[in-house]
C-alpha positions as CSV (number, residue, x, y, z in Angstrom):
1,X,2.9,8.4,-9.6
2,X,1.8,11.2,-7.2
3,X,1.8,10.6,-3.5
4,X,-0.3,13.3,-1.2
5,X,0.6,12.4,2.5
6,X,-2.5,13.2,4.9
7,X,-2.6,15.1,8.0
8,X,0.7,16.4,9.6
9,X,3.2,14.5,6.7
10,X,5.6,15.7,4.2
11,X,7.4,13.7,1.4
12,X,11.1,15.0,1.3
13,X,14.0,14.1,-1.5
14,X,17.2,14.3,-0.1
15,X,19.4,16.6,-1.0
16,X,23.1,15.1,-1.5
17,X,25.4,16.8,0.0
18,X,28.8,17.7,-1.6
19,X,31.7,15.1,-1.6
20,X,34.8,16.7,-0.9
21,X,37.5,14.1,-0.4
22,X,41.1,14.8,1.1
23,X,44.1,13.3,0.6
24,X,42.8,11.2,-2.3
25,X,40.9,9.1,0.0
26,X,37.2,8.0,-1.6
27,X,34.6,6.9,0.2
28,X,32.0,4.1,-0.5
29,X,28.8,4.8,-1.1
30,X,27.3,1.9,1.5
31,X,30.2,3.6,4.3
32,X,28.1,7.3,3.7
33,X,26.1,8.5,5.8
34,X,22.5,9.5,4.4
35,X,22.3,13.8,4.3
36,X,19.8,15.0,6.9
37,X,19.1,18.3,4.3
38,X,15.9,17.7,2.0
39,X,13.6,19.6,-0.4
40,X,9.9,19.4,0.6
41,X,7.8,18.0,-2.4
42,X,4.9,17.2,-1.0
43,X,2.7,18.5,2.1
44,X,-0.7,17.3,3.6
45,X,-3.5,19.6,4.7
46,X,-2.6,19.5,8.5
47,X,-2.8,18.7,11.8
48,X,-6.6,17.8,13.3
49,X,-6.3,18.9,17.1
50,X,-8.2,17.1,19.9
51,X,-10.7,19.6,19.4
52,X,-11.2,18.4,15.4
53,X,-9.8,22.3,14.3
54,X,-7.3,21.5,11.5
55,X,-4.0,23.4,12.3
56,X,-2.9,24.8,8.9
57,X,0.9,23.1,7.9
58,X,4.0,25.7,8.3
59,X,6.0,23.7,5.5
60,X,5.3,24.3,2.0
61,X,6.9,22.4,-1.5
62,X,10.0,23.8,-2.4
63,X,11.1,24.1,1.4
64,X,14.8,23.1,2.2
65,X,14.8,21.6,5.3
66,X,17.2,19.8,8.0
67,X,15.4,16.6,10.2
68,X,17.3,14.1,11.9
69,X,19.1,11.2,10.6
70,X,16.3,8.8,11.7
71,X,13.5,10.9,11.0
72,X,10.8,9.5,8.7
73,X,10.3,6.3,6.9
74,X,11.7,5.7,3.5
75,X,9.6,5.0,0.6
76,X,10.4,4.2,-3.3
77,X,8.3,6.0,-5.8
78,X,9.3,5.3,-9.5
79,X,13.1,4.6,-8.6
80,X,13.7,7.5,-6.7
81,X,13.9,7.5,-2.5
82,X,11.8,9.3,-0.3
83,X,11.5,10.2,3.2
84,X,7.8,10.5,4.5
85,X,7.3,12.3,8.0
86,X,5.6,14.4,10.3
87,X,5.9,18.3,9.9
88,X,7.2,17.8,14.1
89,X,10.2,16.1,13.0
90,X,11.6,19.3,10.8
91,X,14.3,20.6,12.5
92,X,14.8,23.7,11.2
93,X,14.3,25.6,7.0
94,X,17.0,26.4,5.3
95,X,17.2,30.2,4.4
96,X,18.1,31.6,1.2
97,X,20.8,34.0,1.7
98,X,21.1,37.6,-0.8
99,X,23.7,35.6,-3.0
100,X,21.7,32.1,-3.4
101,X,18.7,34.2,-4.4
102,X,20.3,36.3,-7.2
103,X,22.3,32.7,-8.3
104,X,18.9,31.1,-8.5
105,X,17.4,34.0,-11.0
């Protein structure tokens, strides 16, 4: 199944972040808490302004992003977990540096 979020939305996956556990101490996965870095894999077609110009979206699929940790609403699609929100809740994209781009190739 295929979602297309209208307006000013995105659908984001969450990226998990790396475990790195010290002094042999695991944590649970219910005592995590939820990364706030996704990829962007879906966009709508923009913002409609007060004076009904649409205002083009600056987010694109494939984006990594950063949003807050109670940004969005979580949705289920086929199993897998979603976050759906508004492009004004992004806080910042995630640059590729010189090495991640040549690791990527």
């Amino acid at each position: 199944m295929k979602v297309r979020p209208l307006h000013d939305r995105i659908v984001v996956r969450r990226l998990e972040e790396k475990e790195v556990v010290k002094g042999g101490i695991i944590i649970p996965d219910t005592a995590k808490e939820k990364p706030t870095e996704g990829e962007v894999v879906a966009v709508g077609t923009g913002k409609i302004l007060d004076s009904g110009e649409k205002l083009a979206m600056e987010l694109k699929v494939g984006d990594r992003i950063l949003f807050g940790k109670y940004s969005g609403n979580e949705i289920k699609i086929d199993n897998e977990d979603y976050v759906i929100m508004k492009e004004d809740e992004v806080l910042g994209v995630l640059a590729e540096t010189g090495k991640e781009k040549k690791a990527s190739k």
